[in-house]
C-alpha positions, 0 to 999 in steps of 0.5 A: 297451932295456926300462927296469926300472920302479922299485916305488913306496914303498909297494909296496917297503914291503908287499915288506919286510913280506912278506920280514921274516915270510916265515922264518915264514910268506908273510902274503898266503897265511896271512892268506887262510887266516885268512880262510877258517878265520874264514869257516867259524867264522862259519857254525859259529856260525850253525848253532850259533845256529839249531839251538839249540845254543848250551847244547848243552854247560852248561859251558865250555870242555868239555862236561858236564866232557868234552873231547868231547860224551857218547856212550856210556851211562856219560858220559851218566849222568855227565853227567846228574848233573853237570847235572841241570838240563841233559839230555843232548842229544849231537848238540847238544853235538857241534855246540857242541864242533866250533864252538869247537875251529875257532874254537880252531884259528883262535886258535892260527893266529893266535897263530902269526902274532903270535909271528911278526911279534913275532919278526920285530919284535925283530930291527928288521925292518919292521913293518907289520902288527904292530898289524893283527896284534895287534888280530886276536889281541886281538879272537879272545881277546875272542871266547873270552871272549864264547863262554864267556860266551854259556854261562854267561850263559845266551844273554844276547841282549847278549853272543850278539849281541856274539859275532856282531859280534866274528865278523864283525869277525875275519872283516872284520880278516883280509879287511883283513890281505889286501887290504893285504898285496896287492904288486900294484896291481890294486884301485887306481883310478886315478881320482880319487875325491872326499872327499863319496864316501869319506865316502858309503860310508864311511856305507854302510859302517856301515850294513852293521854296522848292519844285521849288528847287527839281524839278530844282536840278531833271532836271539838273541831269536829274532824271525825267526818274528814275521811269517811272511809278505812283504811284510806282517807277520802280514797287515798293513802295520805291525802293532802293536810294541813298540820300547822292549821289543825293542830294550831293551838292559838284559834281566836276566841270570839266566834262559835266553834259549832260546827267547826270552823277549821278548813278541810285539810285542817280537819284530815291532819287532825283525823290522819294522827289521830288514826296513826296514834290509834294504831302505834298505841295499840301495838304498844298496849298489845306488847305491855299486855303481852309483858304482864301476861306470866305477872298478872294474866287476869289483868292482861285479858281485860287490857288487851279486851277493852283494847280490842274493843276500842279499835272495833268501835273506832272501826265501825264509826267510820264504817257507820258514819258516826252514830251518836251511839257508838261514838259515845261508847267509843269515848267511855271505852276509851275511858276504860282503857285509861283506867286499865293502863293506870291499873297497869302502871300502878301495879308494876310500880307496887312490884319490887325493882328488879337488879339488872344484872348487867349494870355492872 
């Protein structure tokens, strides 16, 4: 006789969430959903960013007071006159419109989740991921505001880079939503993982986020082009900088940063850590790879496979001298990289605490 095998608590947990919003929507599915969208709006808005596209349209939330960007004679000439400052350049201002009317579609999915768990919360039904839930919502709302402010403010390097970050960290909080929405146990290691481990890669962790901050605060000042060759820097090893100028955090607002408007040396201390934070990163995903490999090996390839792949394209931006292309990928794998350390961190802390035996 085959004896049923009872689901742990926290299993039977995630099966009542999944059931008390399932009148609505199947979390698992949708949140992977949200995953994707928010995948795509991240791309959206590198290749927005690296087309300079950011002031494609001057206004917000429409462009030059039309819904869509102006095609035809007449909008154009409209246009112009409502922005005499600002040209018409269609194509941008296409580019523009479609990244926030995806970004949009984002909002109102998540939005739909919300009033759903809210629902589903009124009723006296479980409730696990409403606070998940209400953090993506409120984070996607300060999105809005940062894209608005992106415009208005001109391409102020802050706010470009904090819309950046507010990207990936919608991206990574639906990652999260569906690792944790997840009923099966097969992420979970049954090793026992020590706590100098966790706090390891929970260090590593944060400086993924660090290094997604260098390379967002390059991009808004369009530092890439600073030294055009690898493995030195405008021929030399380290050529002179100005590390005060370029990671000053207090640039005035007021001008248009198109372009922008920081002084060479500047630009090579922004592009110089950004390349000393690419290389003690990867040393430090490699060792976290190689520490999870007996744990979870599947999960240790695709690390250390989508770091590769990241320092490849690093590689070949400087060597190609920044297609669009391959900058906009090299931004959606850094993505990736993200999402695969969070997995990474969430799977260890799931693990039970290992008890250091010479603690005593």
């Amino acid at each position: 006789m085959i004896e049923a095998k009872m689901p742990s608590p926290k299993q039977e947990t995630a099966l009542k969430e999944q059931q008390s919003i399932s009148s609505f929507f199947n979390i698992r599915l949708i949140s992977l959903v949200g995953v994707f969208l928010i995948f795509i709006v991240v791309g959206l808005g590198a290749y927005t960013r690296l087309s300079h596209s950011g002031l494609g349209c001057p206004d917000w939330p429409g462009c030059y007071g039309f819904l869509t960007s102006p095609d035809s004679k007449t909008e154009v000439a409209l246009a112009n006159a409502r922005f005499p400052e600002n040209a018409v350049e269609s194509q941008k201002g296409w580019i523009e419109m479609i990244h926030r009317y995806v970004a949009g579609i984002a909002l109102l999915l998540t939005l739909a989740i919300f009033v759903s768990a809210l629902q589903a919360r009124m009723k006296g039904k479980q409730d696990t991921y409403f606070k998940h839930i209400s953090l993506i919502l409120g984070v996607i709302v300060l999105q809005a505001a940062f894209g608005m402010w992106t415009v208005t403010l001109k391409l102020w390097p802050q706010i470009v880079t904090a819309h950046l970050l507010g990207g990936f960290t919608t991206l990574s909080l639906y990652y999260l939503l569906w690792l944790r929405s997840k009923s099966n146990a097969s992420q979970v290691i049954k090793a026992r993982v020590s706590l100098k481990a966790k706090a390891a890669v929970s260090f590593v962790f944060m400086l993924t986020i660090v290094q997604v901050f260098l390379g967002g605060w390059m991009a808004s000042n369009y530092a890439a082009f600073a030294c055009p060759d690898l493995p030195l820097c405008q021929g030399e090893l380290w050529p002179n900088a100005d590390y005060a100028q370029g990671f000053n955090l207090f640039q005035s607002i007021g001008p248009t940063y198109l372009g922008g408007l920081l002084e060479g040396e500047a630009r090579v201390a922004i592009h110089l850590m950004h390349r000393v934070g690419a290389l003690i990163l990867m040393l430090a995903i490699l060792a976290v790879g190689f520490y999870i490999f007996n744990k979870n090996k599947q999960l240790a390839c695709r690390l250390v496979v989508v770091l590769m792949l990241q320092v490849g394209l690093g590689i070949a931006n400087v060597w190609f001298h920044i297609p669009v292309q391959i900058a906009v990928l090299h931004n959606l794998v850094a993505a990736l990289l993200l999402l695969h350390m969070l997995e990474v961190l969430y799977v260890l802390m799931q693990a039970k605490e290992e008890v250091d035996e010479y603690a005593y």
